[in-house]
C-alpha positions, -999 to 999 in steps of 0.1 A, spaced: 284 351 2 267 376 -18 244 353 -36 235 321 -55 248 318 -93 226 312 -119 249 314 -143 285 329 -147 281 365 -137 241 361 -129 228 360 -92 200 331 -92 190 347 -56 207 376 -39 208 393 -2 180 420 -24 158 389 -36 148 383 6 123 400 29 117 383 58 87 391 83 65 402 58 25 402 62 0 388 37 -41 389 42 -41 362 13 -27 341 -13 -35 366 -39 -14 393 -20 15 373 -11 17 361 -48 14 397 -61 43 409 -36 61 383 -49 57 392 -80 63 432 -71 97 422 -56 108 401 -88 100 433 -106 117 453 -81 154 435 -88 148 437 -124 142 400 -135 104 397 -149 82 429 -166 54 438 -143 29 417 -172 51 387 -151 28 392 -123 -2 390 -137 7 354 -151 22 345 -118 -21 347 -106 -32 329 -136 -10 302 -127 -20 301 -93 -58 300 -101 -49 271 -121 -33 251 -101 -19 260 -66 18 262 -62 21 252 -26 45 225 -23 39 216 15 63 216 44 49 257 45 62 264 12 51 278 -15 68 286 -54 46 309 -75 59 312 -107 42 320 -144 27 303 -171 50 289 -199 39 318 -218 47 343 -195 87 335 -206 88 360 -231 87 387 -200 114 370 -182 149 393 -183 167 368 -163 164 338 -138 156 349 -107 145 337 -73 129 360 -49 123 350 -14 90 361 11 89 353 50 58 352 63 62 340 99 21 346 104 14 316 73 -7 324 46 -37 306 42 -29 292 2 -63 287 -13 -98 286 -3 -101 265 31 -71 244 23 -57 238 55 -22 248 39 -3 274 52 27 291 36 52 309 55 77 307 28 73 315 -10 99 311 -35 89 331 -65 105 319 -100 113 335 -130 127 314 -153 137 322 -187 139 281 -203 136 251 -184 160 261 -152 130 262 -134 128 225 -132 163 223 -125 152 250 -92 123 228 -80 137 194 -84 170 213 -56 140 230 -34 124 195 -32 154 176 -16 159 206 7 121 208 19 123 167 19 147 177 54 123 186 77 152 204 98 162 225 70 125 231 57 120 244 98 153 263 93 138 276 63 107 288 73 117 304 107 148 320 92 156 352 112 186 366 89 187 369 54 222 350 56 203 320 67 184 321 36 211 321 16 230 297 29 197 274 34 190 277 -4 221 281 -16 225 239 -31 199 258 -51 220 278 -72 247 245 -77 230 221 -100 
């Protein structure tokens, strides 16, 4: 499997979009190498990032089950190329806001050009909502793993 479809022709999250093992001292820098790596594979402008911490200051992004999805604003569309997921390991956790208690080792960065986003979190819910995949997920040791894991993601 190369990677999930998005659309005819469009990779929602490809082999390129995963880094696994990665280290974060914070929420702030795991959301901006998030961001960075959405750049990187050419789905968001770097003004993408910025509104990916604007979002987070607003309201967290941490789903639970050591998963995290930061994303823009709605306004932050217009520097959207194309959906895209991007996927961060961190097998250390994250501490994800100030004395929170939760700790992501995953993040699932969105860009999302209309409304598939919705579409992306309602499919990562009922994954996460298996605590043997959301495990699976978060201790993933190949990048395959990932792909497969996420890939009901990309089906909707």
């Amino acid at each position: 499997m190369n990677g999930l479809r998005a659309e005819p022709g469009k990779e929602l999250l490809s082999a390129d979009g995963v880094r696994l093992g990665q280290k974060a001292a914070n929420r702030d820098e795991a959301v901006q190498q998030c961001g960075e790596l959405l750049v990187q594979l050419g789905a968001v402008e770097p003004a993408y990032v910025d509104t990916m911490h604007l979002r987070e200051r607003s309201i967290s992004t941490f789903l639970g089950e050591g998963v995290a999805i930061p994303h823009g604003t709605d306004e932050s569309r217009v520097f959207v190329r194309r959906t895209t997921l991007a996927v961060v390991q961190y097998p250390d956790g994250v501490e994800w806001g100030d004395n929170s208690g939760n700790q992501a080792k995953m993040c699932i960065a969105i860009a999302a050009r209309g409304n598939e986003h919705m579409q992306v979190l309602s499919s990562l819910a009922r994954i996460l909502l298996d605590p043997d995949k959301a495990e699976e997920l978060r201790s993933a040791s190949e990048v395959d793993q990932v792909l497969r894991l996420l890939e009901p993601v990309g089906e909707e």
